[in-house]
C-alpha positions as CSV (number, residue, x, y, z in Angstrom):
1,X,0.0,0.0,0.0
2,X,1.4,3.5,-1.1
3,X,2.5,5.8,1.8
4,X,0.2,9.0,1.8
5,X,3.0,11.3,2.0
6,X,4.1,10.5,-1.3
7,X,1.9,11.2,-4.0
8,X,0.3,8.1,-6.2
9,X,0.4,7.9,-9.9
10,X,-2.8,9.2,-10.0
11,X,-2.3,11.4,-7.8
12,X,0.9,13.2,-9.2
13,X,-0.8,12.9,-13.0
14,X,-3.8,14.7,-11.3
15,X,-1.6,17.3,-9.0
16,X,0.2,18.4,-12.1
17,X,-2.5,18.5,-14.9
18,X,-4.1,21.3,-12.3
19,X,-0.6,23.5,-12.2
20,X,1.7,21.2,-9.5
21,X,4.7,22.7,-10.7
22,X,4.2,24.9,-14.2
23,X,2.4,24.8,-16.9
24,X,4.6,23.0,-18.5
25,X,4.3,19.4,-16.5
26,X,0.9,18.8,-17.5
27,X,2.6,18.9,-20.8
28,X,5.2,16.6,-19.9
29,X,2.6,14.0,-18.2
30,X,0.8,14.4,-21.3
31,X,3.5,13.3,-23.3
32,X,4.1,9.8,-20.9
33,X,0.7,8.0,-21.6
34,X,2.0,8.8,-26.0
35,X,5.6,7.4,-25.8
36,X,6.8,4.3,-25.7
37,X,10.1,5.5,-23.4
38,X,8.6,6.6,-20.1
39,X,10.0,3.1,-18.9
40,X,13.4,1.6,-18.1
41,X,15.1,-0.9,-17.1
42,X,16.0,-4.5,-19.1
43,X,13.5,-6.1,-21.1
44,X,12.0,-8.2,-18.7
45,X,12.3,-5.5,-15.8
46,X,10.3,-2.3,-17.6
47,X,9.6,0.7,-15.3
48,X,7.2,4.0,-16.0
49,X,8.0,6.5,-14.4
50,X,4.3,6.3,-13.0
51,X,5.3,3.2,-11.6
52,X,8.7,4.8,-9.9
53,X,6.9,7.8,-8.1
54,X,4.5,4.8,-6.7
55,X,7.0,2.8,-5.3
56,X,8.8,5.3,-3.7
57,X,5.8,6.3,-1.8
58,X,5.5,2.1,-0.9
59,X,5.4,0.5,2.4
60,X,8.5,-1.4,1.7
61,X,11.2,0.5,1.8
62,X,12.7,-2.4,-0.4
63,X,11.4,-0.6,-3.4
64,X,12.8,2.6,-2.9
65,X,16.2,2.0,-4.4
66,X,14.2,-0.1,-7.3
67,X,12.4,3.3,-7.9
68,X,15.8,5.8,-7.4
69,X,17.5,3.9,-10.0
70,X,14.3,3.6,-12.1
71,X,13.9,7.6,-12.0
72,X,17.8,8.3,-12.5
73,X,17.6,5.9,-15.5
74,X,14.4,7.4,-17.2
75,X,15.7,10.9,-16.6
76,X,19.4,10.2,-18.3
77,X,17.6,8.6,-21.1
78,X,14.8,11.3,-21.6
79,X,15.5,14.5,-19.4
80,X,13.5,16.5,-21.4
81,X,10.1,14.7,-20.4
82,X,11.0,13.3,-17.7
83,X,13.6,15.5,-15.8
84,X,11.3,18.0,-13.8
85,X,8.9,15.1,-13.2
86,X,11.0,13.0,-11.3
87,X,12.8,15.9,-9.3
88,X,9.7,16.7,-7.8
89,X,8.6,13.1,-6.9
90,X,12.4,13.6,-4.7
91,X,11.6,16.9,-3.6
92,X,8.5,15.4,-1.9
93,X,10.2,12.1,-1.1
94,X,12.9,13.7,0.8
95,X,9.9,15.8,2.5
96,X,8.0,13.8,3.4
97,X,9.7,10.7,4.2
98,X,12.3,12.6,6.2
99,X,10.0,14.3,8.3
100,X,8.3,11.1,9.3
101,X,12.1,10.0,10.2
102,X,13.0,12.9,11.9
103,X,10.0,12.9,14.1
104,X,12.4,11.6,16.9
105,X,14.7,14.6,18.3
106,X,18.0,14.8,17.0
107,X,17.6,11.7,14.8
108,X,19.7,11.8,11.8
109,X,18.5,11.2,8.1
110,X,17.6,7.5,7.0
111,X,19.8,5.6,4.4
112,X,17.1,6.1,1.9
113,X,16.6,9.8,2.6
114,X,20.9,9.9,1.9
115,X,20.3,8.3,-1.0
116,X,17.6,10.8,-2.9
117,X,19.4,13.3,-1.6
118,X,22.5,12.4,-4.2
119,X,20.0,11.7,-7.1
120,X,18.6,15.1,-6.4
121,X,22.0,16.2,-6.9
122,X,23.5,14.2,-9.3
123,X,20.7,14.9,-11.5
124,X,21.3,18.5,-11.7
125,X,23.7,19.3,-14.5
126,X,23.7,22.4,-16.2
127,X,21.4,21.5,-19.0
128,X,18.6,20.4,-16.5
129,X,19.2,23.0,-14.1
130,X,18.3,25.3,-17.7
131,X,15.7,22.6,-17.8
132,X,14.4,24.1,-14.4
133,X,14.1,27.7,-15.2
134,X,12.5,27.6,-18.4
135,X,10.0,25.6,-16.0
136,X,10.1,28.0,-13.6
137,X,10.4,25.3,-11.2
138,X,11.9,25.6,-7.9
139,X,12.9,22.9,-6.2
140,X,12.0,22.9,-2.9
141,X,13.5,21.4,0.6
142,X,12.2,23.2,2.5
143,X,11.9,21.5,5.9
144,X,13.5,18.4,5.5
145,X,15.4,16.6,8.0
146,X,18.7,16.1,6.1
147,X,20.8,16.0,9.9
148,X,23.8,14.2,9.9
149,X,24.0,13.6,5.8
150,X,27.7,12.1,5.5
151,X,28.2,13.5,2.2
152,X,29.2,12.6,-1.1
153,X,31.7,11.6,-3.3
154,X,31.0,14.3,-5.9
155,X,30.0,17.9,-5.2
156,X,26.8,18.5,-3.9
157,X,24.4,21.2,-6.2
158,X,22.1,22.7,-4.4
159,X,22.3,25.8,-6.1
160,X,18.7,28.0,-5.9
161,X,17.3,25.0,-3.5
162,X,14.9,26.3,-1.5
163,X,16.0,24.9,2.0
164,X,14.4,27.2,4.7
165,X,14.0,25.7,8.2
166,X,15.7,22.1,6.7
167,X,18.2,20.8,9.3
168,X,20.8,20.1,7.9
169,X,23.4,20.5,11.4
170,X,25.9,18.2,11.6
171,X,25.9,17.2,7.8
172,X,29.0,17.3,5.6
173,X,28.8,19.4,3.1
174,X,32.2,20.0,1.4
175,X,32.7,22.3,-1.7
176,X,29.0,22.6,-1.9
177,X,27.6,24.6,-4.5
178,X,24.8,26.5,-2.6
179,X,24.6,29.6,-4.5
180,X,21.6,31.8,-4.4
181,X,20.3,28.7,-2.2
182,X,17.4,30.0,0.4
183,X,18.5,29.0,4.0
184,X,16.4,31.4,6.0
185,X,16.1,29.8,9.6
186,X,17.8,26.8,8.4
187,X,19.9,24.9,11.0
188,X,23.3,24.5,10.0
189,X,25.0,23.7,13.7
190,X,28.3,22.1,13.2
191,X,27.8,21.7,9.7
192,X,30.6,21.5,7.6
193,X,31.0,23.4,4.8
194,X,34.6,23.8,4.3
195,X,35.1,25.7,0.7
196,X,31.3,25.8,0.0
197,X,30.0,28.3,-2.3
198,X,27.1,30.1,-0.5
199,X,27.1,33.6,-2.8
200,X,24.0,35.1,-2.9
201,X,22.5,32.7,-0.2
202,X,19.6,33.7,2.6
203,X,20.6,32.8,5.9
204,X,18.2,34.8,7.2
205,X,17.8,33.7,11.0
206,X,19.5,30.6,10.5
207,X,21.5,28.3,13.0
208,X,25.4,27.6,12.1
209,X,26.9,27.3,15.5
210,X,30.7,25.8,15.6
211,X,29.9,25.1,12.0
212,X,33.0,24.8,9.5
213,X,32.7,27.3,7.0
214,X,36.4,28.0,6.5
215,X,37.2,28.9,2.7
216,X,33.5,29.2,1.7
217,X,32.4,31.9,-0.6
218,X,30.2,34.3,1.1
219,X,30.0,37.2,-1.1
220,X,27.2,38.9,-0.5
221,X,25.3,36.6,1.5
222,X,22.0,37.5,3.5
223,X,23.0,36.4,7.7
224,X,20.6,39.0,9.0
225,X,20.3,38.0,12.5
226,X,22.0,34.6,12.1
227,X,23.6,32.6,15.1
228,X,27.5,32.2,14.2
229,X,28.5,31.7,17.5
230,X,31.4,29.8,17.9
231,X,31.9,29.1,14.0
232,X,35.5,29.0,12.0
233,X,35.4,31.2,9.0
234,X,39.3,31.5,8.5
235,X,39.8,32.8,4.9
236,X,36.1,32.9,4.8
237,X,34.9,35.6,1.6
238,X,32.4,37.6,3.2
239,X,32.7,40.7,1.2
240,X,29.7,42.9,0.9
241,X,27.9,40.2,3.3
242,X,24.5,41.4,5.2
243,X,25.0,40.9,8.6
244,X,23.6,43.1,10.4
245,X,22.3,41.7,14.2
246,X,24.2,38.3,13.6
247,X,25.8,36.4,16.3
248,X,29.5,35.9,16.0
249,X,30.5,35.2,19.7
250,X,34.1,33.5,19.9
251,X,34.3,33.0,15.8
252,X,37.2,32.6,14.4
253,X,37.0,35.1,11.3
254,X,41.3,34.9,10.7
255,X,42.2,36.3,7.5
256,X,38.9,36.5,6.3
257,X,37.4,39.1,3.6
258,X,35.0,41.5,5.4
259,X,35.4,44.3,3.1
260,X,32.0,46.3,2.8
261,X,30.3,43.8,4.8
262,X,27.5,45.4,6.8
263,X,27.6,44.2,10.5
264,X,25.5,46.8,12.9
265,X,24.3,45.6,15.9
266,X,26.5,42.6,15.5
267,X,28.4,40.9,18.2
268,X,31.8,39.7,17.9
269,X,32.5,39.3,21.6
270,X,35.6,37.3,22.1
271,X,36.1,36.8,18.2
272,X,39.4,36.5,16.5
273,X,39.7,38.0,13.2
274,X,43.5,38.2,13.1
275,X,44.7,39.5,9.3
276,X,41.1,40.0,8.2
277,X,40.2,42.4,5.7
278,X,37.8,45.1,7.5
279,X,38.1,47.8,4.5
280,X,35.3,49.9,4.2
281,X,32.9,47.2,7.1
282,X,30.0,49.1,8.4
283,X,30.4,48.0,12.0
284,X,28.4,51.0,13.9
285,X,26.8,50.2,17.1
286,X,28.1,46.1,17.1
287,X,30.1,44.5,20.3
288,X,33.9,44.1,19.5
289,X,34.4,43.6,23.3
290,X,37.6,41.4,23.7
291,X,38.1,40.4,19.8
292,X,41.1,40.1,18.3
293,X,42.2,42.2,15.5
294,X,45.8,41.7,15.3
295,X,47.2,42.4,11.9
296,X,43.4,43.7,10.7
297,X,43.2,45.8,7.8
298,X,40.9,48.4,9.4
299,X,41.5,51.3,6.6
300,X,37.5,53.0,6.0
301,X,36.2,51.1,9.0
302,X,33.3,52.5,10.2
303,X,33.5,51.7,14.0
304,X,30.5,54.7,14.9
305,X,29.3,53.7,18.9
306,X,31.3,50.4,18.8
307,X,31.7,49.0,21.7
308,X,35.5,48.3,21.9
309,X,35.9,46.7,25.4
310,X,39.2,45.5,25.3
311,X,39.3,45.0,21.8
312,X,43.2,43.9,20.9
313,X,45.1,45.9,18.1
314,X,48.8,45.0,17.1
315,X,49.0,48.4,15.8
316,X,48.0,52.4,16.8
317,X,44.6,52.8,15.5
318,X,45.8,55.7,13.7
319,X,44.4,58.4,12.6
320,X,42.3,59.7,15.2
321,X,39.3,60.1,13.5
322,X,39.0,56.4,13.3
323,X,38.5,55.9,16.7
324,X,34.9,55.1,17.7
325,X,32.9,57.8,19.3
326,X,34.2,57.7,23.5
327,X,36.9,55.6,23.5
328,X,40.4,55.9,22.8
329,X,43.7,53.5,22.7
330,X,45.9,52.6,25.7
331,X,49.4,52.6,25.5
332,X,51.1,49.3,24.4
333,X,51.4,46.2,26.8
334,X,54.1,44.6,26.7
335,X,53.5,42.2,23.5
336,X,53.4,45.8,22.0
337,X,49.7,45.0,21.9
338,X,46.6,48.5,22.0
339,X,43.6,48.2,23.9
340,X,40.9,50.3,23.7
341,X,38.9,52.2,26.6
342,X,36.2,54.0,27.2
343,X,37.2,57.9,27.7
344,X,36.2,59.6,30.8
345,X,33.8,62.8,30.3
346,X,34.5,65.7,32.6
347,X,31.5,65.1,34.5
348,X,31.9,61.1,34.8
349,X,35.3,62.3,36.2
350,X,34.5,64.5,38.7
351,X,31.6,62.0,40.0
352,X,34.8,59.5,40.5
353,X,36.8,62.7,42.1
């Protein structure tokens, strides 16, 4: 008996002749009861791809890989009628089926929610990611439980994937291409995304404590209020990145690109950002209370109200008009190292007198 959160033959022919994902799959399921290649598989093993989206919504998980290597098959064979078709049968696979697996806190993603996962991403070359936007069809994660996913031998493409509130912490995620991908209020914690591309991506809210994002390509990503706490970004490219109100308690932001990034309210409390570039970074009115910016490139900072607490400079923060409004640098320590303080008005000083 087919599982209910996976749609039927019936069903899917039904959801998409009424506008499932585009005009253009009613077209496409038109097309599979007139040709004779909307199955695959040997001679004596024939598979439609009616048949495939059934099985994967079967009882017996037996079948699943039977239909994963029925779709992957019938798309490399036909992509152009059966491409968008069996990409949404895995969209709402991985769903579906991984929220019924992830029902138990902190449990991670089944084998056979790993294994769509790949064909979702193998299956999107170039030509059928064109395939997708002549569809105007998203694809759409949103949701899923994907915890823990061990990752993969090839790179992952996730590129445009709509992912908001997935979970997705503790997965390994390697050189992933997640470019213009929406993450908003995703959770990312400890995730590891070492050289990932995540241009253009919403973060929005999202969750990527102690995650591994060392490398990654952050160029004008949207972490509006997002929980960094904790995570390495050394080398990180964070250029013109929107992150205002975002949590970067103890992260370790070495060497990384910061130029024009927009961080107000932010807190960096405790962060290291030794030998990042802070060239022309908005960071009026954020918490820089005991970070470490040793070796920084702070020419065109805008520091406006920051709180500087401590803050650790290997140089003079020079000249004065680049000190933040009521505070000032102490002389060098020992390890030649500034500090900055708060300056004491006339009338705070005469309280004290």
């Amino acid at each position: 008996m087919a599982n209910s959160s996976v749609e039927t033959t019936a069903g899917a022919v039904e959801k998409a002749k009424s506008g499932w994902v585009g005009s253009g799959i009613s077209r496409l399921f038109g097309n599979l009861s007139r040709r004779p290649d909307t199955q695959t598989g040997s001679e004596d093993n024939l598979i439609s791809i009616e048949t495939a989206i059934e099985m994967l919504g079967d009882e017996n998980i037996d079948k699943h890989q039977t239909a994963l290597d029925g779709l992957k098959k019938l798309v490399r064979s036909n992509p152009d009628d059966h491409y968008i078709i069996a990409q949404q049968a895995l969209c709402d696979y991985i769903r579906s089926s991984s929220r019924n697996n992830g029902n138990t806190k902190n449990k991670t993603c089944s084998e056979e929610i790993i294994g769509a996962f790949r064909l979702f991403s193998d299956l999107r070359n170039q030509e059928n990611i064109k395939r997708e936007q002549d569809a105007e069809w998203d694809p759409d994660l949103g949701g899923a439980n994907l915890r823990g996913f061990p990752g993969h031998g090839r790179q992952i493409n996730l590129s445009g994937v709509k992912l908001r509130q997935a979970d997705l912490s503790d997965a390994k995620l390697n050189d992933a291409d997640l470019e213009g991908a929406d993450l908003n209020r995703a959770i990312l914690d400890r995730a590891v995304l070492i050289d990932a591309n995540l241009s253009g991506a919403a973060l929005r809210d999202a969750s990527l404590k102690e995650a591994e994002l060392s490398g990654a390509r952050m160029i004008r990503t949207d972490l509006f209020g997002a929980n960094l706490e904790g995570a390495w970004m050394i080398a990180t490219d964070l250029s013109s990145a929107w992150m205002r109100k975002s949590n970067l308690k103890k992260a370790r932001l070495d060497e990384a690109d910061l130029s024009s990034a927009w961080l107000r309210w932010a807190d960096l409390t405790d962060a290291s950002l030794r030998g990042a570039n802070l060239s022309c970074t908005l960071l009026n009115e954020s918490n820089l209370t005991r970070a470490s910016l040793i070796e920084a490139n702070i020419a065109g900072v805008f520091i406006e109200d920051t709180i500087m607490n401590d803050a650790v400079f290997s140089k003079p923060v020079t000249p004065e008009n680049l000190w933040p409004k009521g505070w000032c640098p102490t002389t060098p320590d020992k390890d030649g190292q500034y500090r900055f303080k708060r300056i004491k008005t006339k009338k705070a000083a005469s309280k004290t007198g």
